[in-house]
N, C-alpha and C positions, 0 to 999 in steps of 0.2 A: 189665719195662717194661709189659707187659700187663696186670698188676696195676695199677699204679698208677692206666693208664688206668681201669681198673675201677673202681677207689675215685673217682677225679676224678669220671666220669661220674654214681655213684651220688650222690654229694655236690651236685652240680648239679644234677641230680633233685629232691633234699632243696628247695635252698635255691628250685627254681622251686615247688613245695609249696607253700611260707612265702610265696611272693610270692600267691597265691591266697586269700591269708588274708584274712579277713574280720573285722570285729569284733563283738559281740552282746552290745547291753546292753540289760539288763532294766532298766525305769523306770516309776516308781510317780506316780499323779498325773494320767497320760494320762486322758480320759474323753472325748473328743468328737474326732471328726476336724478340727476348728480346732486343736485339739492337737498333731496327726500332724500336718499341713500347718506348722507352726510351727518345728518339731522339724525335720523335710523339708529344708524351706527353708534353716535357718539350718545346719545341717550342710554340705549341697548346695554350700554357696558353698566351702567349704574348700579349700585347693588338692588335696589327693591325696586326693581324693572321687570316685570314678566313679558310684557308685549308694548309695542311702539307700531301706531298705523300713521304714515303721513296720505293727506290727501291733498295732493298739489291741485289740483277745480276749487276748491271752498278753501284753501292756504290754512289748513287747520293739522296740526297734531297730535292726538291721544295716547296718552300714555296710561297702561295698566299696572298694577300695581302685581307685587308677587304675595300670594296668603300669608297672612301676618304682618306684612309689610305697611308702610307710609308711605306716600308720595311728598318731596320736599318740591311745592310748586317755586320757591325762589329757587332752588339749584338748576331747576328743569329751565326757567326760563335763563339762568346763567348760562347753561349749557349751549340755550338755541341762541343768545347773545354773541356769545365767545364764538360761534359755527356765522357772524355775520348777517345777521336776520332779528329783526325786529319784532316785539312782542308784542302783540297790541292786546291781547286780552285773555285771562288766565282764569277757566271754571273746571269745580267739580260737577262730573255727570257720574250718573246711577247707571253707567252701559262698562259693559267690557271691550275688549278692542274686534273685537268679532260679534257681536252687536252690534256696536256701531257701524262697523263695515256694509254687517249687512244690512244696514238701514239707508246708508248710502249709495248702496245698491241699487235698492228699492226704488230711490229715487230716479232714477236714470229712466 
């Protein structure tokens, strides 16, 4: 029985992990913070949206999810499509948007 618990526990672990996910798409096009503010906004409104960073230096977008929520990476890229801007590459990372920020930061 203690086992099992073991696995159960680990497994929940797992899957609150996944809930922490975040999505990051690279997108080609961006050039001016009217851009970023565009992108922001029209994500932002999505329902399972908590947080949206654009970083116009590396053309990249992260969007965070809201607890309990899913991120739908085809809508997200429909969305930066339909705003004019090209998709070119769509991952989940294990950062939040403040996370990431600050690790972009870092970089600098």
């Amino acid at each position: 029985m203690k086992q099992f618990n073991v696995i159960i526990a680990i497994a929940l672990m797992g899957l609150s992990q996944m809930a922490l996910a975040s999505v990051k798409v690279t997108v080609n096009g961006m050039v001016c913070s009217f851009c970023a503010q565009g992108i922001e906004k029209s994500i932002s409104k999505m329902d399972e949206t908590k947080a949206v960073f654009v970083d116009l230096k590396n053309k990249v977008v992260v969007v965070e999810a809201k607890e309990g929520k899913t991120l739908n990476e085809k809508l997200i890229s429909e969305e930066i499509k339909d705003s004019g801007y090209d998709v070119v590459k769509i991952e989940t990372i294990s950062q939040t948007v403040a996370q990431f920020r600050a690790q972009q930061k870092d970089k600098k």
